[in-house]
N, C-alpha and C positions, 0 to 999 in steps of 0.2 A: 813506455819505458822511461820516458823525459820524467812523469809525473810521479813514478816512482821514485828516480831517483831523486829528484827534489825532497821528497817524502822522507827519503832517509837520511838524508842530510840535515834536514830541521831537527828531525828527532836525536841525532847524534850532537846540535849544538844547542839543545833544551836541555841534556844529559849534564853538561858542564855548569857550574856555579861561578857566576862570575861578580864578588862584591866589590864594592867602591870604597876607596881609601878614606879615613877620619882624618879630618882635622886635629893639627893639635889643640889641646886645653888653653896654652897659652896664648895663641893667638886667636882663637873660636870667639867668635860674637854671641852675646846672650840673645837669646829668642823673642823678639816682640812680643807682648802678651797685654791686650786689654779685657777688664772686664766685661760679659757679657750683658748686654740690653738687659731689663727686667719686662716682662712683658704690659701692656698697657691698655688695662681692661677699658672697652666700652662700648655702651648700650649696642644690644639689637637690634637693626630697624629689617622688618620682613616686610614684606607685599600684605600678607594675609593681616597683621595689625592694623597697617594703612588701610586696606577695606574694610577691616572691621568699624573700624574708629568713622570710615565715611558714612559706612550703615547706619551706623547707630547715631547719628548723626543728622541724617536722614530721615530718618523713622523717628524719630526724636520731634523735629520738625513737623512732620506731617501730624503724629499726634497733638502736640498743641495745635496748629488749626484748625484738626477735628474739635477738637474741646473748645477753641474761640467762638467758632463756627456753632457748635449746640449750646453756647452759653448768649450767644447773640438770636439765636432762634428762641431762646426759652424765653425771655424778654418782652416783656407786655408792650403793644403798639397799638393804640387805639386810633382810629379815623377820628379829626374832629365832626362834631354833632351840629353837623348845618342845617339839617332837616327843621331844627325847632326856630331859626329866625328869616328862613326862604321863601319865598312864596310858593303853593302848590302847583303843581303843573296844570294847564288848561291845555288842552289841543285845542290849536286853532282848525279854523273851519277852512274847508277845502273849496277852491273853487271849480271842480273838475265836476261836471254832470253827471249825477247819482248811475250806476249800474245799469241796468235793468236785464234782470235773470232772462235768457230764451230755455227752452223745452227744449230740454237735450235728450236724443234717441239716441241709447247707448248700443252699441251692435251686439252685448253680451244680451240686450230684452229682446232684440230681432231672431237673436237664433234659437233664444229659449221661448218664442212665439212658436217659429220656425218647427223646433224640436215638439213643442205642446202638440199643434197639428200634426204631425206625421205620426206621433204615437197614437193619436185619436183615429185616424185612418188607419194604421197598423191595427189596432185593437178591435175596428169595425171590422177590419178583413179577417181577422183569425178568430172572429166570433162567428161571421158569416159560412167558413169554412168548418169551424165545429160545428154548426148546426146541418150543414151538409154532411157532414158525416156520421150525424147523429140522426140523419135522416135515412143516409143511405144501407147502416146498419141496419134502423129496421126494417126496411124493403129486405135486406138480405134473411134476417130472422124471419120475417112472413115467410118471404119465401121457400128458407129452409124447413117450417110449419107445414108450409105446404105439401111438399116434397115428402116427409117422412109420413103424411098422413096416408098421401097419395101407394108409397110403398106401403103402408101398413095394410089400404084397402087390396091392393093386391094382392099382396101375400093369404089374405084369406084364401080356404080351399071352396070353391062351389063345386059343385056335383053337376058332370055334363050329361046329357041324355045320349042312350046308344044311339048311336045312327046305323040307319039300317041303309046298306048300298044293292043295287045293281046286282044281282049273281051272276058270273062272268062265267060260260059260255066255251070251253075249249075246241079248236074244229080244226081238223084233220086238214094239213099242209097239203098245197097238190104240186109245188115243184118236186122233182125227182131227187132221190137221195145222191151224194158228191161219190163220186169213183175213185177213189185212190189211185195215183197212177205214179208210179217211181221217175223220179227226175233223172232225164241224162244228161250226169256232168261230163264224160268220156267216153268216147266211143270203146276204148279198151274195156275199163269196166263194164260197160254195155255189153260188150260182144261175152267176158268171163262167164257176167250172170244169165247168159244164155243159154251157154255151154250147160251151167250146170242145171240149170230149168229143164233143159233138153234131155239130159239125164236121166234126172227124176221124172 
């Protein structure tokens, strides 16, 4: 309610115009008035000039030392020619006792010794073993020769001579012939098949 009426109160003395009295003419002071600066052109100094100007600057530099740099390279330097008023070299003589070479046994001739023999042994044994088997093959050929000869003579058909046997003789048994006789499994049935035996 407070902030209301405040609210209506401003707005009712915003409503009202309230102006401020003139001076008169005859007593009013004239108005100070100077003329305005003219403005005062000058240069631009930016960042991006200043590095420019240092680059090139720079590079600028480095290029002429390259170029001092290959124009001092291209430039003929000859060694002076002492060779033609020097005397030539002589080696002097040593006074250390001449060498003398020994008989060096390198271990690569040892094992290719080494190597030589075992394949000579090798080549002995798998020679010795082909001939074994070259041997034992043909024992087995003889023998399968053999063999199929041997069936062959068999299988021929010879012709046997009849054989004449013995003529056998049949002669009259002298135990007595078997009697049948009915098994008693139960006396019941025993006694039935009586009954009806008796019967008949």
């Amino acid at each position: 309610v407070l902030c209301v009426s405040v609210c209506r109160s401003l707005s009712l003395f915003f409503l009202f115009f309230f102006s401020q009295l003139l001076q008169a003419i005859e007593t009013a002071e004239p108005l100070a008035w100077s003329p305005p600066k003219s403005t005062v052109v000058r240069p631009f100094n930016l960042q991006t000039e200043m590095r420019g100007e240092h680059n090139q600057r720079s590079w600028q530099a480095k290029v002429d030392a390259e170029e001092e740099e290959s124009r001092h390279r291209r430039e003929f330097r000859a060694r002076p020619a002492t060779v033609c008023y020097e005397q030539p070299f002589v080696p002097a003589p040593s006074g250390k006792t001449p060498v003398v070479p020994d008989d060096v046994v390198l271990n690569s001739d040892r094992r290719a010794e080494a190597r030589h023999q075992y394949e000579a042994k090798k080549a002995e044994k798998e020679l010795q073993v082909a001939e074994e088997q070259h041997h034992r093959k043909l024992e087995m050929d003889k023998r399968q020769k053999e063999e199929v000869h041997q069936l062959r003579r068999s299988l021929v058909h010879k012709a046997q001579p009849v054989r004449h046997y013995k003529p056998m003789e049949i002669q009259r048994g002298t135990h007595e012939l078997t009697q049948p006789i009915s098994p008693e499994f139960s006396n019941r049935i025993t006694a039935k098949y009586q009954k009806i035996h008796t019967h008949h």
